[in-house]
FILOZA-556453 format. One record per residue (C-alpha): residue number from 1; x, y, z. Coordinates in Angstrom, 3 decimals, always signed. Example, Ala and Ser with C-alpha at 12.3 -4.5 7.8 and 13.67 -1.06 7.14 Angstrom:
(node 1; (+12.300; -4.500; +7.800)),
(node 2; (+13.670; -1.060; +7.140)),
% end
This chain:
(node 1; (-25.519; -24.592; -7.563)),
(node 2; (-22.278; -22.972; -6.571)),
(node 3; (-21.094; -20.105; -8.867)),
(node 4; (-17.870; -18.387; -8.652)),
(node 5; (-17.204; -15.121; -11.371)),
(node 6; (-14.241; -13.614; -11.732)),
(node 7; (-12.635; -10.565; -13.506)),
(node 8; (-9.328; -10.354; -14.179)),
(node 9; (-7.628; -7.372; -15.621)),
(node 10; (-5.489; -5.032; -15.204)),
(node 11; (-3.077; -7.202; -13.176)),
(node 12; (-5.285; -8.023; -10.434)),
(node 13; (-8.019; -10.703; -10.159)),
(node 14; (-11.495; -10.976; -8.471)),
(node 15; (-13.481; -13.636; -7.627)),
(node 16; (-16.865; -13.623; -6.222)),
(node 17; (-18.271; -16.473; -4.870)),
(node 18; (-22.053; -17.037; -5.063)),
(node 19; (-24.030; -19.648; -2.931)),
(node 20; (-27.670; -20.087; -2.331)),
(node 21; (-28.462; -16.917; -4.583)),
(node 22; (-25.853; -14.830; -2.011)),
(node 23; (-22.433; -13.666; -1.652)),
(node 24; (-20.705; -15.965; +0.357)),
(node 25; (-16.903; -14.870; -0.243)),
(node 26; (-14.323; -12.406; -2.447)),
(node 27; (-11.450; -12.600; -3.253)),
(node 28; (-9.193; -10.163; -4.602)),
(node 29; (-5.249; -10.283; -5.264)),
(node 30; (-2.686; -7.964; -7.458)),
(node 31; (+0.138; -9.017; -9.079)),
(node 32; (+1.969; -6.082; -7.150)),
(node 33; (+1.174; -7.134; -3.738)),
(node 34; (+1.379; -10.552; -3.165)),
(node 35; (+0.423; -11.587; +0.058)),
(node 36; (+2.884; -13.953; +2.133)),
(node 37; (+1.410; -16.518; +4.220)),
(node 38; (+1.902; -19.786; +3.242)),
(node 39; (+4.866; -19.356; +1.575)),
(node 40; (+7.624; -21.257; +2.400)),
(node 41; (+11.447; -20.317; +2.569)),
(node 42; (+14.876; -21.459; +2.967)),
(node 43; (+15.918; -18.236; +5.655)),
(node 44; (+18.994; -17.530; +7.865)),
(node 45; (+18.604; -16.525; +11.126)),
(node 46; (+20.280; -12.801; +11.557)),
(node 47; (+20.038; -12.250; +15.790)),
(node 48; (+18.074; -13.663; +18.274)),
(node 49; (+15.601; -12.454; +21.253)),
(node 50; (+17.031; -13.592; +24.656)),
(node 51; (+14.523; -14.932; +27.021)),
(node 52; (+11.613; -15.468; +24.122)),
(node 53; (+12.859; -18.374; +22.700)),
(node 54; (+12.477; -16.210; +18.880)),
(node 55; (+14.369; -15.257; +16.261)),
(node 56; (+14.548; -12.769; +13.426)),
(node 57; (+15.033; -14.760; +9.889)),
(node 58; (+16.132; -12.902; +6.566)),
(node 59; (+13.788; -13.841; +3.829)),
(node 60; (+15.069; -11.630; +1.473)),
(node 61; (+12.628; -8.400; +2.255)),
(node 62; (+12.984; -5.638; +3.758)),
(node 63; (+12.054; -6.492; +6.837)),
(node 64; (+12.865; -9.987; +8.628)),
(node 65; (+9.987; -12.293; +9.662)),
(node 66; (+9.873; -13.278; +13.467)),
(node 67; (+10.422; -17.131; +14.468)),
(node 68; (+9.407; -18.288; +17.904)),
(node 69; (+10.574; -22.000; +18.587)),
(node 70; (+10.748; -24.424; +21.475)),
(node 71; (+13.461; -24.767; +24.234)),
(node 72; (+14.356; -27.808; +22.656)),
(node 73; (+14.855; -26.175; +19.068)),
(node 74; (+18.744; -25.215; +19.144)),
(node 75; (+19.455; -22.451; +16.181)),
(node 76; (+22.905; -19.930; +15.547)),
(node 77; (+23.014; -16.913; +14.141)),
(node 78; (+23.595; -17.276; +10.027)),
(node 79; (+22.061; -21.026; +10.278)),
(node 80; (+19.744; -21.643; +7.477)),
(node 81; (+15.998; -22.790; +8.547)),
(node 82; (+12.893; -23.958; +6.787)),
(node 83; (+10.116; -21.594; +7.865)),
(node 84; (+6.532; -21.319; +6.710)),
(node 85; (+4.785; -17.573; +6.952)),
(node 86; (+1.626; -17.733; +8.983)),
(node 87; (+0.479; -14.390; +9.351)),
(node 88; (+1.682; -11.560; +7.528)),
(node 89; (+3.888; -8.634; +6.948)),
(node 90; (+2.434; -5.017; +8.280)),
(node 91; (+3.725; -1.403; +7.471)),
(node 92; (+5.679; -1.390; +11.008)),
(node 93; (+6.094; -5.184; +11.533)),
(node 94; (+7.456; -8.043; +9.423)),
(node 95; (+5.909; -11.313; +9.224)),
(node 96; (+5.400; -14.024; +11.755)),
(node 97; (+6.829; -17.724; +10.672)),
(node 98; (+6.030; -21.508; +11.925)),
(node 99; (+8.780; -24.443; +11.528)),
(node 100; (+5.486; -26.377; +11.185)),
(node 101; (+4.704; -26.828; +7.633)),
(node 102; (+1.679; -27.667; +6.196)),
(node 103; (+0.834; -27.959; +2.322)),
(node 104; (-3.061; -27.311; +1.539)),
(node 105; (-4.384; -30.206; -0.992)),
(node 106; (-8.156; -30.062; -1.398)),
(node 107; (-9.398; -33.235; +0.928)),
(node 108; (-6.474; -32.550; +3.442)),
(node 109; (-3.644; -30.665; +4.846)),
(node 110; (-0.299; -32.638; +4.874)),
(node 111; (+1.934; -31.492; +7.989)),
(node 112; (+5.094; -33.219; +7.082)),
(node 113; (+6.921; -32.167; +9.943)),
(node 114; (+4.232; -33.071; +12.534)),
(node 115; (+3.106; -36.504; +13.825)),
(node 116; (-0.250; -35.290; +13.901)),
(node 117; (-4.542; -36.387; +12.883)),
(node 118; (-7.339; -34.683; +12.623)),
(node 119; (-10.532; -33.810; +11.215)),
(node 120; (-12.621; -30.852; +10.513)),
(node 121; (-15.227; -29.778; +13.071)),
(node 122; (-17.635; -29.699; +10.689)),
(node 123; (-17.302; -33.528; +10.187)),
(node 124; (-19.369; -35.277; +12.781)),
(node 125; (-20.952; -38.533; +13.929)),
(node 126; (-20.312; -41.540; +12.513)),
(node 127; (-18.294; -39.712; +9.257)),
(node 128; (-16.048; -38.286; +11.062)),
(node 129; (-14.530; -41.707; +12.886)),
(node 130; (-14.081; -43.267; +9.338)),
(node 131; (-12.853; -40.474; +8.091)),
(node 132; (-10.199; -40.678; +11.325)),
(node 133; (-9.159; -44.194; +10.451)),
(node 134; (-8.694; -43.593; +7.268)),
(node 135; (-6.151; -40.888; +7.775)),
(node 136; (-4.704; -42.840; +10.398)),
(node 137; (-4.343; -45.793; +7.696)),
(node 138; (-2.715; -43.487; +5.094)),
(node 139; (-0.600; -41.273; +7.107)),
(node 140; (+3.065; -41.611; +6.013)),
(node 141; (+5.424; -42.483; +9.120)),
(node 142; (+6.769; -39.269; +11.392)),
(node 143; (+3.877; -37.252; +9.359)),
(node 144; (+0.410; -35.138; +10.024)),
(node 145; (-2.949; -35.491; +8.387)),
(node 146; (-6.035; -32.998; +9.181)),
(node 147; (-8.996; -34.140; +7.001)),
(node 148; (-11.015; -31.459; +5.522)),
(node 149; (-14.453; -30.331; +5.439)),
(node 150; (-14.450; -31.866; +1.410)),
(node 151; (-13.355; -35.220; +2.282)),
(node 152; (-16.807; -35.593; +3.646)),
(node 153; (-17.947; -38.978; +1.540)),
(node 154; (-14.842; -39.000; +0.099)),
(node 155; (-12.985; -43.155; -0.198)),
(node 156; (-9.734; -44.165; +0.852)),
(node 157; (-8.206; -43.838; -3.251)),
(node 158; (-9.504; -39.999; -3.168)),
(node 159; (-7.483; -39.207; -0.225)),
(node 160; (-4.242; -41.443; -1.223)),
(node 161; (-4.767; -39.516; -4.563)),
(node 162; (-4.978; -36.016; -2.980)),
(node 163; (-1.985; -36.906; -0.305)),
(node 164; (+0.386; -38.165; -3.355)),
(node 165; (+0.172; -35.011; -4.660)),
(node 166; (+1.054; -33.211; -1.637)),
(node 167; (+3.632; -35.576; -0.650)),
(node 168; (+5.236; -35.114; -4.690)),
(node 169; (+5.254; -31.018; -3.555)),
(node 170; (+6.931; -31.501; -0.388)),
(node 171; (+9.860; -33.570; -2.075)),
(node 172; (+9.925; -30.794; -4.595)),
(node 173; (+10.097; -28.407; -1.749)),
(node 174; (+12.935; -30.578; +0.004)),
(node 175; (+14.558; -30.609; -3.105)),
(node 176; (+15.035; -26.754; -4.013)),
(node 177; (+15.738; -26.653; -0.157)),
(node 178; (+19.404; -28.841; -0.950)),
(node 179; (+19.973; -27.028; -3.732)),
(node 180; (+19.596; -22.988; -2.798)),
(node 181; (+21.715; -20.657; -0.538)),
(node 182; (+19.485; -18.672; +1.473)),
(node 183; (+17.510; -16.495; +2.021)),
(node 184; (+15.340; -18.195; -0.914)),
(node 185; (+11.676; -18.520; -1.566)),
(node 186; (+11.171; -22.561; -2.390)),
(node 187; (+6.963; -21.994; -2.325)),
(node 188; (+4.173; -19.471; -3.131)),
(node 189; (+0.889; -20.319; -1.953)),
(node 190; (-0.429; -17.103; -3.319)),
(node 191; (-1.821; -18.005; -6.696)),
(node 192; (-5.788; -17.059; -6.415)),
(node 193; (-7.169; -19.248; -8.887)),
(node 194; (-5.066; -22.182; -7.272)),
(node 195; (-6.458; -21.484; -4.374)),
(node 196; (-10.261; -20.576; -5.524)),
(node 197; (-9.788; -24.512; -7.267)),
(node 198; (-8.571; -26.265; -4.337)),
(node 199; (-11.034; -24.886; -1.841)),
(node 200; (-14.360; -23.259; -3.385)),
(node 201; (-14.681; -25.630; -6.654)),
(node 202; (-16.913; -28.298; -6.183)),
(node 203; (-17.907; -30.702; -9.301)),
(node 204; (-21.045; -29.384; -10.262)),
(node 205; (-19.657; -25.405; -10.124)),
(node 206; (-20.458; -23.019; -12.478)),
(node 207; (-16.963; -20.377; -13.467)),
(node 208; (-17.914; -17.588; -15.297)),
(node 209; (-14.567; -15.336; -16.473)),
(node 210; (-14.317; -12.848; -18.271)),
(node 211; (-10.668; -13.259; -19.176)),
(node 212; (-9.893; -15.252; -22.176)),
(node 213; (-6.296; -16.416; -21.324)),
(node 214; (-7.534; -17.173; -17.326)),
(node 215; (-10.996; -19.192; -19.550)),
(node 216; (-8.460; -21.417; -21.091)),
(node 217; (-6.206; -22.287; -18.175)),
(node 218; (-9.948; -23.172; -16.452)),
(node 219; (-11.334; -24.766; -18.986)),
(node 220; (-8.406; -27.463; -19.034)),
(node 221; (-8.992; -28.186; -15.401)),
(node 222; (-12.356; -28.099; -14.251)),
(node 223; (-15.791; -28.211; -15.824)),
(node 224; (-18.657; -25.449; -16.389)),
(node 225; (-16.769; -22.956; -17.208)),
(node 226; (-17.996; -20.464; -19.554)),
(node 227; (-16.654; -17.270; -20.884)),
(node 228; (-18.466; -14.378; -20.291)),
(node 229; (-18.726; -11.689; -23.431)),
(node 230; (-21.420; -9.226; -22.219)),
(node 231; (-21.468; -5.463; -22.720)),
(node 232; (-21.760; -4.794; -19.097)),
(node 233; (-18.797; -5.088; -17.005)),
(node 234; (-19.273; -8.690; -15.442)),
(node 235; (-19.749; -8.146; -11.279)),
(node 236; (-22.682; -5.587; -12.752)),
(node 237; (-24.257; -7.827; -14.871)),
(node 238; (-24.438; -10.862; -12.099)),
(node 239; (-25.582; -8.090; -9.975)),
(node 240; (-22.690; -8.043; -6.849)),
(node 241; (-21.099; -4.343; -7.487)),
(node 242; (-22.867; -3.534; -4.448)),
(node 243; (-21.351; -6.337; -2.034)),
(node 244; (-18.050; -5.756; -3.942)),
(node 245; (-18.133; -1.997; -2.631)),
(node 246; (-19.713; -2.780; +1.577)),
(node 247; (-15.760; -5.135; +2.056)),
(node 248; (-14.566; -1.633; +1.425)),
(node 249; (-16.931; +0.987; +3.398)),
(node 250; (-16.263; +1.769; +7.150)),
(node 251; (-19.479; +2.294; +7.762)),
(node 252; (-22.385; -0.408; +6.817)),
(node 253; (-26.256; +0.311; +7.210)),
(node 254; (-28.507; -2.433; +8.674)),
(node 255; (-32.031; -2.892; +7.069)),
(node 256; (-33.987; -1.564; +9.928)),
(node 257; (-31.358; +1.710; +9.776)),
(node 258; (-29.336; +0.767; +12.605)),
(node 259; (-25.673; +0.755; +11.575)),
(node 260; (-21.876; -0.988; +12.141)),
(node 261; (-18.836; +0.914; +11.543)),
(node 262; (-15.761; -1.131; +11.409)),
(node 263; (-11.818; -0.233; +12.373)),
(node 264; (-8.854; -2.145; +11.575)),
(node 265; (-5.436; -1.988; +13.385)),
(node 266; (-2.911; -3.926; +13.625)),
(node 267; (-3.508; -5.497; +16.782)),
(node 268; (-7.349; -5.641; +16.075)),
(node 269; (-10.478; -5.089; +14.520)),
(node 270; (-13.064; -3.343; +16.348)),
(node 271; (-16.687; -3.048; +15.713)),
(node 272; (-18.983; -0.633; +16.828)),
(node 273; (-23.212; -1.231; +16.706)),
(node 274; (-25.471; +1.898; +16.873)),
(node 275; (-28.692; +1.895; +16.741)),
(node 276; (-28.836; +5.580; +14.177)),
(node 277; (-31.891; +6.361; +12.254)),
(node 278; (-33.957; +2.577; +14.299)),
(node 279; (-35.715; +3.808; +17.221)),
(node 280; (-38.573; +1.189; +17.276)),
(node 281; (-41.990; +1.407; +17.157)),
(node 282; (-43.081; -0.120; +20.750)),
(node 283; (-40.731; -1.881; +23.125)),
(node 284; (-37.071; -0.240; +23.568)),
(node 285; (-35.301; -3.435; +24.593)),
(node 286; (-36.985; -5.785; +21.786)),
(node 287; (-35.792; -2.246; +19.419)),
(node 288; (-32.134; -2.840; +20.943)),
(node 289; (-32.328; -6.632; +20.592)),
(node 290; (-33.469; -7.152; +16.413)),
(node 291; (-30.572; -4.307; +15.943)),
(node 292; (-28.220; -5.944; +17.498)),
(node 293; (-29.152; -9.523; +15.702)),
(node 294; (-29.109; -7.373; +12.165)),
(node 295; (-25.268; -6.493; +13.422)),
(node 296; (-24.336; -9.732; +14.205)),
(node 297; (-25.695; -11.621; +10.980)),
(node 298; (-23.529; -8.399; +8.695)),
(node 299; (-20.975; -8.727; +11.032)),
(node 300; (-20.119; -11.828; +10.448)),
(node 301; (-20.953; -11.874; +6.854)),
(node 302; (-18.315; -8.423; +6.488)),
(node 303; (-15.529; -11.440; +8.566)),
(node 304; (-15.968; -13.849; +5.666)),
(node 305; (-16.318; -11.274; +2.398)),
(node 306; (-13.313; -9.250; +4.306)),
(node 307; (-11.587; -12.490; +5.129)),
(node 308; (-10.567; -10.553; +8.893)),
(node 309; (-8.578; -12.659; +10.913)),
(node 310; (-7.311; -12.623; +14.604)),
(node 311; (-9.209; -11.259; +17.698)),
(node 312; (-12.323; -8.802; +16.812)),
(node 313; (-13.955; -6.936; +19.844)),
(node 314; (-17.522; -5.861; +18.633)),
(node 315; (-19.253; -2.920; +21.079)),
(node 316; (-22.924; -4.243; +20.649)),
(node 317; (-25.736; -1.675; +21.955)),
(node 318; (-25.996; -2.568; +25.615)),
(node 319; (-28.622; -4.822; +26.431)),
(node 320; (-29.942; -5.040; +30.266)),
(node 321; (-32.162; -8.210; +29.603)),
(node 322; (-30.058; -11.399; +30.269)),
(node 323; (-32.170; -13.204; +28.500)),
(node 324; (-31.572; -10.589; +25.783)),
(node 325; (-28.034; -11.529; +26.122)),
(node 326; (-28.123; -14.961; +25.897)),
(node 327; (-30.378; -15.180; +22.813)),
(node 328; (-27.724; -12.862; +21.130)),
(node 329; (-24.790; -14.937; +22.040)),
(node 330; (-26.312; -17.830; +20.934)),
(node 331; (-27.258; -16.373; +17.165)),
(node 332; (-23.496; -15.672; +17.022)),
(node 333; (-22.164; -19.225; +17.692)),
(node 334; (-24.936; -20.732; +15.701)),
(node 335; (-24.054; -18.234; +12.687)),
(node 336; (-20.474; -18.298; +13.152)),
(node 337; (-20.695; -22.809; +12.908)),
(node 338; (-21.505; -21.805; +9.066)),
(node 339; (-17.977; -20.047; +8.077)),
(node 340; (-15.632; -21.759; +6.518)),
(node 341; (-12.797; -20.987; +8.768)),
(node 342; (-12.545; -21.482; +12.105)),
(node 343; (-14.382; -18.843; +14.397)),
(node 344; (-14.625; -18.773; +18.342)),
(node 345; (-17.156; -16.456; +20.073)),
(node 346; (-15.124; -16.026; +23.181)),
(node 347; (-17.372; -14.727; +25.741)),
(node 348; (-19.556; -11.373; +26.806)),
(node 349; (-16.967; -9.018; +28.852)),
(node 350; (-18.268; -7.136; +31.567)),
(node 351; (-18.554; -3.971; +30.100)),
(node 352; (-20.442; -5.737; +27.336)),
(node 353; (-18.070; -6.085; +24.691)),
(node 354; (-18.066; -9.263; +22.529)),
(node 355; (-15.069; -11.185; +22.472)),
(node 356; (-13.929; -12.781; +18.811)),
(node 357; (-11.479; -14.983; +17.267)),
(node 358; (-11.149; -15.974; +13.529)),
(node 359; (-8.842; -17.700; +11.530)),
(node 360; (-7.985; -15.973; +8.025)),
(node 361; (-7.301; -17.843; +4.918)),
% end
C-alpha cells in the first residue's frame, strides 16, 4: 500500500511519498514562494524579439516571461494573450510561457487549444488502443486529449467524468479571461495537496497529517486518512528524516563508499561519479562497473525526490570495457522506464559523459 505523510506548519507543507517500503517522491512548497508553472494568465505583450518569432509578456512580476510563437501567430505590442508558464522564473531570467494550454485532471490532460490524442508510454498492448478510442470518442471538437498513466482500466464514464471537470475549469478560465484587464493571473496550479490528490492518491492510500485543519480538508475528500498525534515530530517517527536531508546535500555516499556530488545551474545539472573511499577487492574494471551502477540507481532516485528537470550531463568513472558500457546504459533506460515523468537517456558522448533529459512536474 501507497502511503503519503505530510507536515504542514509553519507556512510550508511536506509530503513524502512512500511506496514498496521506500521513498519514492517529496514534495515541498511555501506559502512565500510559489512556484509558477502551470499557471495561467491573461498578459500583454510589452516588445518583441525580431528574427525569433518571441515575445516578452507582462504578467504582473518583476520580470516578464518569454513567449516564442509560430510565423503564423500575428501579435502587437500592448495586445493581451492567454499564456500558460511552462518552466519557471530564475534569479537572472523570467519565465518561459506556451499558448498551448493544458489543464491536469487525474485520468487525463485536456489541451483545449490543441487538436491533439495521446496516451501515456507506460500504457501498452492491447490497453493502450482502447484506451486511444476512447479518447478519440470523447474528445470535444477542435480539442486535445493525452490519457494518463491512471486511466489504465479505467471505463468510458470515468474519463467523461474526469474531462467534465476539466472542461467546467476551462470555461471558468475563459470566463475570468472576458472579464479582467491584464496582466491578470486567471489560474494557479500550485496548490500541493491538489496536486499530491490528483496524481499520487490512489483508492486504497493511506494519508497520514499531522495538521488538523489540512486532516479535515482530507478527510472530506479522500479515504484513509488519519491524523497523526505522536510525540515525535512525524518524518522521524515514519523514519524518512534521512531521505528528507540527501534532496538537500551536494554530496551523496554510495553503499560500497563510492560517491556522487551534484551541481545545479541554470542551464544544467551536472553530476559527477567518483569512486572515493571503493577501491575493490579483485578486478579494477568490475570495481569501476558496480560503482558506477550504485550512481546510476541514486542518481536517478536524487531526479525524482529532487524533481530536476531539463538536460543532466552525469561524468560516470570511465569505463574501457564496451561491454561495461553497454550493460550500464542499459540499467539506466531500464531504471529510468520506472519514473513517473518522462526521462530520455540520450546517448554516451565521446568523452564519456552521459547525456540526460527529464521532464519536471
Amino acid at each position: 500500500m501507497k502511503k503519503i505523510i505530510i507536515s504542514q506548519r509553519l507556512g510550508a507543507t511536506c509530503a513524502v511519498v512512500i511506496e514498496g517500503g521506500e521513498v519514492s517522491a517529496i514534495y515541498s512548497a511555501r506559502d512565500t514562494e510559489p512556484k509558477l508553472v502551470g499557471n495561467i494568465y491573461k498578459g500583454r505583450v510589452e516588445n518583441f524579439l525580431p528574427g525569433m518569432q518571441a515575445a516578452f509578456v507582462d504578467i504582473g512580476r518583476d520580470k516578464n516571461v518569454f513567449l516564442q510563437f509560430s510565423a503564423k501567430q500575428k501579435f502587437s505590442v500592448g495586445q493581451s494573450v492567454l499564456i500558460q508558464i511552462d518552466k519557471d522564473e530564475t534569479l537572472t531570467k523570467g519565465a518561459r510561457a506556451t499558448l498551448n494550454i493544458s489543464l491536469a485532471g487525474r485520468l487525463m490532460i485536456f489541451l483545449p487549444t490543441l487538436g491533439y490524442i495521446g496516451v501515456s508510454n507506460k500504457i501498452q498492448g492491447d490497453e493502450r488502443l482502447r484506451l486511444h478510442k476512447l479518447a478519440k470518442k470523447i474528445r470535444p471538437k477542435d480539442t486535445g486529449i493525452i490519457i494518463r498513466t491512471a486511466a489504465q482500466g479505467c471505463d468510458e464514464d470515468s474519463l467523461l467524468d474526469d474531462l467534465a471537470n476539466l472542461q467546467e475549469l476551462w470555461t471558468k478560465i475563459l470566463e475570468r479571461h472576458s472579464k479582467r484587464k491584464p496582466p491578470a493571473l486567471l489560474h494557479s496550479d500550485n496548490d500541493l495537496i491538489d496536486k499530491l490528490l490528483r496524481n499520487d492518491v490512489a483508492a486504497d492510500t493511506e494519508i497520514i497529517v499531522d495538521n488538523v485543519k489540512l486532516y479535515r480538508r482530507l478527510v472530506e475528500l479522500v479515504s484513509h486518512v488519519k491524523l497523526y498525534d505522536g510525540s515525535s515530530p512525524i518524518f522521524e517517527a515514519f523514519g524518512v528524516t534521512n531521505e528528507l536531508a540527501s534532496i538537500n546535500q551536494r554530496e551523496l555516499f554510495l553503499p560500497s563508499g563510492g560517491q556522487i556530488v551534484i551541481d545545479k545551474t541554470e542551464a544544467l545539472t551536472a553530476i559527477d561519479v567518483n569512486t572515493s573511499k571503493f577501491i575493490g577487492h579483485n578486478d579494477f574494471d568490475e570495481t569501476i562497473l558496480k560503482t558506477n551502477l550504485e550512481a546510476a540507481e541514486l542518481i536517478l532516485k536524487q531526479l525524482r525526490l529532487r524533481d530536476l528537470g531539463g538536460i543532466i550531463i552525469v561524468d560516470f568513472i570511465d569505463m574501457d570495457s564496451t561491454a561495461h558500457k553497454k550493460t550500464l546504459m542499459n540499467f539506466l533506460r531500464e531504471r529510468a522506464a520506472l519514473d513517473r515523468n518522462k526521462v530520455k537517456i540520450v546517448d554516451m558522448t565521446p568523452l564519456g559523459l552521459v547525456e540526460i533529459t527529464r521532464h519536471s512536474s
